[in-house]
C-alpha positions in Angstrom: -31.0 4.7 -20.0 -31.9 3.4 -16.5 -33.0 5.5 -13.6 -29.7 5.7 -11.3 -30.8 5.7 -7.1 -28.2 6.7 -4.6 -28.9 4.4 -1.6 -28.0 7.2 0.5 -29.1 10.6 2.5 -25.4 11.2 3.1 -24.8 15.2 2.0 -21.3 14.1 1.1 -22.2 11.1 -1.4 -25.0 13.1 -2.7 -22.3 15.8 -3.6 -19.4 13.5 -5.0 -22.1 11.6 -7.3 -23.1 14.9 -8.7 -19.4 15.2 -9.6 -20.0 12.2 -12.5 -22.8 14.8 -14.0 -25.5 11.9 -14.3 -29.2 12.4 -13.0 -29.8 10.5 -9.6 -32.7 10.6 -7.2 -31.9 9.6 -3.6 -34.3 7.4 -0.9 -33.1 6.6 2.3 -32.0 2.9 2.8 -34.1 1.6 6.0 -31.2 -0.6 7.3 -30.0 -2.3 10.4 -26.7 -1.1 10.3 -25.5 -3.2 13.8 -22.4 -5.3 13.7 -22.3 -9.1 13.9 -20.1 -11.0 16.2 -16.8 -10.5 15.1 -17.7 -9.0 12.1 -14.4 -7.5 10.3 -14.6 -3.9 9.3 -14.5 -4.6 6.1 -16.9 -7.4 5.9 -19.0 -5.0 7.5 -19.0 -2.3 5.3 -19.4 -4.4 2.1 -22.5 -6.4 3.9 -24.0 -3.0 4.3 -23.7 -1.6 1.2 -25.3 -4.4 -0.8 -27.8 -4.2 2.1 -28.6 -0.5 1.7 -28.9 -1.2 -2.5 -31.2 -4.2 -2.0 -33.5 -2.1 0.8 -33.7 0.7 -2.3 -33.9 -1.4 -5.1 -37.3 -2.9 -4.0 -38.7 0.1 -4.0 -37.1 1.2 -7.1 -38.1 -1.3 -9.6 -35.7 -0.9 -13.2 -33.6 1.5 -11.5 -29.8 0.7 -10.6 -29.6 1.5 -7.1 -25.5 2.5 -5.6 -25.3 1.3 -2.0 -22.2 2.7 0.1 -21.3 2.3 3.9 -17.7 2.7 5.7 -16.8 2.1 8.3 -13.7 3.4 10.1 -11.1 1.1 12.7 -8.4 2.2 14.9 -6.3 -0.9 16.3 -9.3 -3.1 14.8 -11.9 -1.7 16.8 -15.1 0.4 14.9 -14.7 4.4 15.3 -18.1 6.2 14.7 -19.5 8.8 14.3 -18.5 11.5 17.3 -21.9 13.2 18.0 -21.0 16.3 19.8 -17.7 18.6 20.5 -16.9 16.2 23.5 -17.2 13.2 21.4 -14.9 14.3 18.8 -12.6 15.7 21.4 -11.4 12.2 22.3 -12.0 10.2 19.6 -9.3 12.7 17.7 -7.2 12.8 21.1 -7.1 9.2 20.7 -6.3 9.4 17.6 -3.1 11.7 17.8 0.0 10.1 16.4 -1.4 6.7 15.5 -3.1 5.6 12.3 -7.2 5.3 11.3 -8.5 2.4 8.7 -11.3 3.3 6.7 -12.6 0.8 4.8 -15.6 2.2 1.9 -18.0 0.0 -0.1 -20.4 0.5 -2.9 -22.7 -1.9 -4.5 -24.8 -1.6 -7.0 -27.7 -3.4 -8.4 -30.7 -3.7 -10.2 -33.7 -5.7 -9.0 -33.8 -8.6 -10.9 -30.4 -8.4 -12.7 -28.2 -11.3 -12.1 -25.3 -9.3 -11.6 -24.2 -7.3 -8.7 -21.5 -4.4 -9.1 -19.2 -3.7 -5.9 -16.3 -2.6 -4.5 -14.1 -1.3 -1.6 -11.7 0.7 -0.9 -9.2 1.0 1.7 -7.5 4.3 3.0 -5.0 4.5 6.0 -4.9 7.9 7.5 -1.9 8.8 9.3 -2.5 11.6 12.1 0.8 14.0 13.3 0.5 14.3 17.3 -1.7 16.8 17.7 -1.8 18.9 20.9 -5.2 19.3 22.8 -5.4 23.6 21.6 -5.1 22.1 18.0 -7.6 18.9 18.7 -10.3 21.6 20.6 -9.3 24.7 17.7 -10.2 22.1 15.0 -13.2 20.9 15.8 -14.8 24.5 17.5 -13.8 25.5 13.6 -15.0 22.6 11.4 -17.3 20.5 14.3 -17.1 17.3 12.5 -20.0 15.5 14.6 -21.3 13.7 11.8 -18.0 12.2 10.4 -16.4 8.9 11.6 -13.1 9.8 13.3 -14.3 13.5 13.6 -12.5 15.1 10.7 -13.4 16.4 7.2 -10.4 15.8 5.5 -11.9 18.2 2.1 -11.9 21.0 4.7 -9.7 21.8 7.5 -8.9 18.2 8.8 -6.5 17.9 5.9 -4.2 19.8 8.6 -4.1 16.8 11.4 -2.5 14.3 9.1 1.3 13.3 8.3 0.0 11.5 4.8 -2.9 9.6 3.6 -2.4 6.4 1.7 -5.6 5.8 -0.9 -6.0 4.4 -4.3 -9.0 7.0 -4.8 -9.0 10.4 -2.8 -12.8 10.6 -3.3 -13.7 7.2 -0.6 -12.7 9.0 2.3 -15.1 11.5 2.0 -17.7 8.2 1.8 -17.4 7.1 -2.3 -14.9 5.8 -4.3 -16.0 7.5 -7.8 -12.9 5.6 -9.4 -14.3 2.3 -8.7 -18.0 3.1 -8.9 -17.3 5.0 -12.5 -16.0 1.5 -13.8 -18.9 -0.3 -12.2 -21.7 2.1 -13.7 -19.7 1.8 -17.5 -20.4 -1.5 -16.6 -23.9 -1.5 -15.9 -24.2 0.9 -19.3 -24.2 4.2 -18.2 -22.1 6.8 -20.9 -19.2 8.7 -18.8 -16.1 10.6 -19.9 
């Protein structure tokens, strides 16, 4: 079987690809992740992806590489990453009572192979209104800095929302292992 190379130094890919029980190493895609001009969310997060495979995959030669990127909209505009307490303060007092896009994309790819595996998901978070003590209790408890919309919804951030509408739980933690299972059967790998 062929080596399998996450595209990736996310902790939270990392740990839903161990879920699937195959061996995986992991480089770090050297990508310029900046937006086009009036680049779509979506578009965005697919273009990355396959960029962040292709970046690994020629170091990688015979290995099939899984690229992933998502990027997160409220109102059509790009929510990052928060960076500190303050940042996460407003982006999820902004957030309070309205509804986040996330839009998560794999790709994967073998240098040289003619075909290229992708996909991407889409999951709409809906967030109750939340009061500033809850918004400032949550993130001094869970301090989400290095999530886009400054929640972990596999911990405590499960508590801001009024539903989340998915077709795979897994892609708002960053990888849709429904999708990417089917793509890596496809590229030959055994799984359950």
């Amino acid at each position: 079987m062929s080596r399998l190379v996450l595209a990736s130094t996310s902790r939270y890919r990392r740990e839903l690809l161990e879920r699937l029980a195959l061996p995986f190493a992991v480089d770090r895609p050297e990508v310029d992740e900046t937006p086009r001009p009036g680049e779509a969310p979506a578009r965005l997060a697919v273009r990355l992806a396959e960029a962040k495979a292709r970046a690994v995959a020629a170091h990688h030669p015979g290995a099939w590489v899984i690229g992933s990127d998502q990027v997160a909209e409220r109102g059509g505009d790009p929510v990052g990453k928060p960076g500190d307490r303050a940042g996460a303060i407003a982006q999820l007092t902004a957030a309070s009572g309205g509804e986040q896009r996330f839009h998560t994309a794999f790709c994967v790819l073998r240098q040289g192979e003619p075909r290229m595996l992708e996909g991407l998901d889409l999951t709409v978070v809906r967030f109750r209104i939340l009061s500033g003590e809850e918004i400032a209790r949550y993130v001094d408890a869970e301090q989400p800095f290095d999530c886009a919309g400054s929640f972990k919804c596999e911990g405590l951030g499960i508590t801001l929302f009024e539903a989340i509408e998915t077709r795979d739980p897994t892609a708002l933690v960053g990888l849709p292992l429904i999708a990417l299972s089917a793509a890596l059967r496809a590229a030959g790998f055994t799984l359950p």
